[in-house]
C-alpha positions in Angstrom: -0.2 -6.3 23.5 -2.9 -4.8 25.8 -3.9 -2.2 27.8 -3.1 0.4 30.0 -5.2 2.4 32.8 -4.4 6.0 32.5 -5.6 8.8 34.7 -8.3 10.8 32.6 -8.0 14.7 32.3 -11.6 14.5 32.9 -12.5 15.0 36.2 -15.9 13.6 34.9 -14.6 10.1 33.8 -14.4 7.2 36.2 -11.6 4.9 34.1 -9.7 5.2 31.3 -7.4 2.3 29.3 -4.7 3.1 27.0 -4.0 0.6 24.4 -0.1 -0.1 24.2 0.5 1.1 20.8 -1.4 4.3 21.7 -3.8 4.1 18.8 -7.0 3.2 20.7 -8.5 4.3 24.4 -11.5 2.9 26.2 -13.1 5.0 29.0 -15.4 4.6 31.1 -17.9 7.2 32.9 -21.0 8.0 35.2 -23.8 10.2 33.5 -26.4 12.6 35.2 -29.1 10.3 35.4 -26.9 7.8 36.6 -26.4 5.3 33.6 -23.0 4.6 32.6 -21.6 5.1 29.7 -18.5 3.2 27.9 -16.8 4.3 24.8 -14.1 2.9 22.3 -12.1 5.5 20.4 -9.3 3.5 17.4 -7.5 6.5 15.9 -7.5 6.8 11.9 -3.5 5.9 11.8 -4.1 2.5 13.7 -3.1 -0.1 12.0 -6.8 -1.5 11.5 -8.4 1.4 10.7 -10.6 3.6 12.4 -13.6 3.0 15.1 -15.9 4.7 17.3 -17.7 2.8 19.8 -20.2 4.0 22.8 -22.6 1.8 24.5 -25.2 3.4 27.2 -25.5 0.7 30.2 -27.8 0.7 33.7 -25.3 -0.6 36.3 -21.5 -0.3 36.9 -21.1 -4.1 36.3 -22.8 -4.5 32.9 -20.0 -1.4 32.0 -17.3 -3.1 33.5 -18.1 -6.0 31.6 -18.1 -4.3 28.4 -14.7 -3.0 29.2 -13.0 -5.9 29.7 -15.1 -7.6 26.0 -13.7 -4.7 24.0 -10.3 -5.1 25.9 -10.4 -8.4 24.6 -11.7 -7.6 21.5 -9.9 -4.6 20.1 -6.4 -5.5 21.6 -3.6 -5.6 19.0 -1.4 -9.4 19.3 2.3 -9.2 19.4 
């Protein structure tokens, strides 16, 4: 299937992803003391259930890379 990048609403986030079939988002965002934050959000009504993810990283690259493993990993086949 895969994903989308949306513009957030939140002037505080750096990147958000839209899943295709609109059940799940991933963003991506900057905290104060500069760690980074990345969080999964699978709505109730998706087809696989429910899921809240957020993993607190150091550096822009170790949150890029968990972007593109839950990409992978939470994306919905055809």
């Amino acid at each position: 299937m895969g994903w989308t990048e949306t513009d957030p609403e939140d002037p505080g986030v750096v990147a958000e992803w839209s899943r295709e079939d609109g059940w799940a988002t991933i963003r991506l965002r900057r905290r104060g003391d500069e760690a980074w934050v990345v969080r999964l959000d699978r709505l109730t009504q998706a087809p696989e259930g429910s899921l809240y993810l957020e993993d607190r990283v150091e550096t822009r690259g170790e949150a890029d890379a968990v972007v593109a493993a839950w990409r992978e990993a939470y994306d919905v086949g055809e």
